[in-house]
C-alpha positions as CSV (number, residue, x, y, z in Angstrom):
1,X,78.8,33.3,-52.8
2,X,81.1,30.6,-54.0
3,X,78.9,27.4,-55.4
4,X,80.6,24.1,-56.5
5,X,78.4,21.1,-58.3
6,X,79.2,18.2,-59.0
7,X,77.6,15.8,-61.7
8,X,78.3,12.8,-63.8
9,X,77.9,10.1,-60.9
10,X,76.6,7.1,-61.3
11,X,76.5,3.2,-61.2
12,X,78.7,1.2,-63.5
13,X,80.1,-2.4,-63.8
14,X,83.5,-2.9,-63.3
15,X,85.6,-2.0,-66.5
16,X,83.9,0.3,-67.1
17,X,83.7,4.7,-67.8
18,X,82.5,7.6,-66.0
19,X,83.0,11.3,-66.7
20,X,82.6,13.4,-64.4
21,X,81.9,17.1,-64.4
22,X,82.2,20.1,-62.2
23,X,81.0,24.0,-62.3
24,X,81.2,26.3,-60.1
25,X,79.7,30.5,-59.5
26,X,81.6,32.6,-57.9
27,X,84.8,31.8,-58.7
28,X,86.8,30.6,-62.0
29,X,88.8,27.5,-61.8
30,X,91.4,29.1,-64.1
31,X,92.4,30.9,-61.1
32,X,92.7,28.2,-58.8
33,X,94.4,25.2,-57.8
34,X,91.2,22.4,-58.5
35,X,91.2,18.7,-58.2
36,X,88.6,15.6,-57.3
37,X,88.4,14.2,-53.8
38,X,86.8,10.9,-52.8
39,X,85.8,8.7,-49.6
40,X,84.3,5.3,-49.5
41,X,82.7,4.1,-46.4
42,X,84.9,3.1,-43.0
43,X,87.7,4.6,-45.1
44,X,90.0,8.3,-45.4
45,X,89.1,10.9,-47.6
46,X,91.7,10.5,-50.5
47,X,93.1,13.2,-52.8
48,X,92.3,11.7,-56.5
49,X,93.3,14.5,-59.1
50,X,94.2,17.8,-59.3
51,X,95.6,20.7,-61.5
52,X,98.0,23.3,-59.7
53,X,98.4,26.7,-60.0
54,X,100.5,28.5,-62.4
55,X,101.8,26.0,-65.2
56,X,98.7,23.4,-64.0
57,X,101.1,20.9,-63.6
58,X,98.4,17.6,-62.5
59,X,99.2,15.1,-60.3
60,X,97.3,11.6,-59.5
61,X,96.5,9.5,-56.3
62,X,98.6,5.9,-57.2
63,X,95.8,3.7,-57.1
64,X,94.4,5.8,-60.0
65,X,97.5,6.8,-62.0
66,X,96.4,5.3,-66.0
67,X,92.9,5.1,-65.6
68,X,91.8,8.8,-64.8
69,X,92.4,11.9,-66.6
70,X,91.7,15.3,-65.1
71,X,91.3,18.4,-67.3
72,X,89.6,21.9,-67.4
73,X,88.0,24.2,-69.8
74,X,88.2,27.6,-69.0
75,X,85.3,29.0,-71.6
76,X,83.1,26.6,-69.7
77,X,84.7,26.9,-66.2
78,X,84.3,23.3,-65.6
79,X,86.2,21.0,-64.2
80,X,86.0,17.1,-65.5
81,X,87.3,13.9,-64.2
82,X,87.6,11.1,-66.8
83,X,87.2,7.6,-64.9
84,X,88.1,4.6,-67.4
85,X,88.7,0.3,-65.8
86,X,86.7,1.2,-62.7
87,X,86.7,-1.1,-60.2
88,X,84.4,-1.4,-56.8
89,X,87.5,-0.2,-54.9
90,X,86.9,3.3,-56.9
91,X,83.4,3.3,-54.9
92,X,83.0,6.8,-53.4
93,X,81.6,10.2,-52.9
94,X,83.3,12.1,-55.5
95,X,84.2,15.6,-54.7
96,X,85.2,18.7,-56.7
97,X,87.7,21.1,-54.5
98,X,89.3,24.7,-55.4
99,X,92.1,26.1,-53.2
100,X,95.0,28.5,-53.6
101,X,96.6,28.9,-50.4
102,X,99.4,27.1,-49.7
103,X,98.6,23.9,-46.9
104,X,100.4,24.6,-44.0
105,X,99.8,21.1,-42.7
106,X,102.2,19.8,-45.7
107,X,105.3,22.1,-44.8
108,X,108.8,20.8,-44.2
109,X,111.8,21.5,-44.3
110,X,111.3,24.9,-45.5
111,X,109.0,23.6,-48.5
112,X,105.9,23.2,-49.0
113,X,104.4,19.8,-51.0
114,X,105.0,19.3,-54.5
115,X,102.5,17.6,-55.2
116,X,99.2,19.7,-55.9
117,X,96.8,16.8,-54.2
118,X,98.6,18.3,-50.6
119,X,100.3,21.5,-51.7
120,X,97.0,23.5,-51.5
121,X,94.7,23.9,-49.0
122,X,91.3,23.4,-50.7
123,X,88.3,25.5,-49.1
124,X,85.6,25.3,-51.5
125,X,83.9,21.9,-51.9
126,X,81.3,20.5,-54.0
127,X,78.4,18.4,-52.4
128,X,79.4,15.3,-53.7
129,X,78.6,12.6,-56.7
130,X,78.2,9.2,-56.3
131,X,80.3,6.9,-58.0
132,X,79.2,3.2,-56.9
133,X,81.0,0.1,-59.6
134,X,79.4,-2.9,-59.6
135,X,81.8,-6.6,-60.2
């Protein structure tokens, strides 16, 4: 049985750090597409991070791009998010997501997305961290 924690969340002012960290049983994140996932309140869930398959190429949501690093270490199996200049509008559950099919929802034109934040069709999910910055 596949289990995905989370951990790491917290409260922090605005301009501030977080890392966050991920394990999972039952599966190894080397072998999987991975990434981070988050939703505020009243708003969509929002692909943050992720690492693909194959080369691990990462990718990042816009709003995040400079601020958040994404990385993995395999001897660990654990799965990190490294949040630097938060501000309240990175308020959110934080998820942790693994996946390796490919997302049919994202197919066009005979390809699928690029991108590994829709490319993959994550199935396994963490319960969630809480990330809540403070101005």
């Amino acid at each position: 049985q596949v289990q995905v924690v989370e951990s790491g969340g917290g409260l922090v002012q605005a301009g501030g750090s977080l890392r966050l960290s991920c394990t999972a049983s039952g599966l190894s994140f080397d072998a999987y597409a991975v990434g981070w996932f988050r939703q505020a309140p009243e708003k969509e869930r929002e692909g943050v991070a992720c690492i693909g398959l194959g080369e691990g190429a990462t990718d990042y949501a816009d709003s995040v791009k400079g601020r958040f690093t994404i990385s993995r270490d395999n001897a660990k199996n654990t799965l990190y998010l490294q949040m630097t200049s938060l501000t309240p509008e990175d308020t959110a559950m934080y998820y942790c997501v693994a996946g390796r099919k490919l997302n049919p929802a994202y197919y066009s034109g005979g390809t699928f997305a690029a991108s590994c934040l829709r490319r993959y069709d994550y199935n396994y999910w963490g319960q969630g961290t809480q990330v809540t910055v403070s101005s």
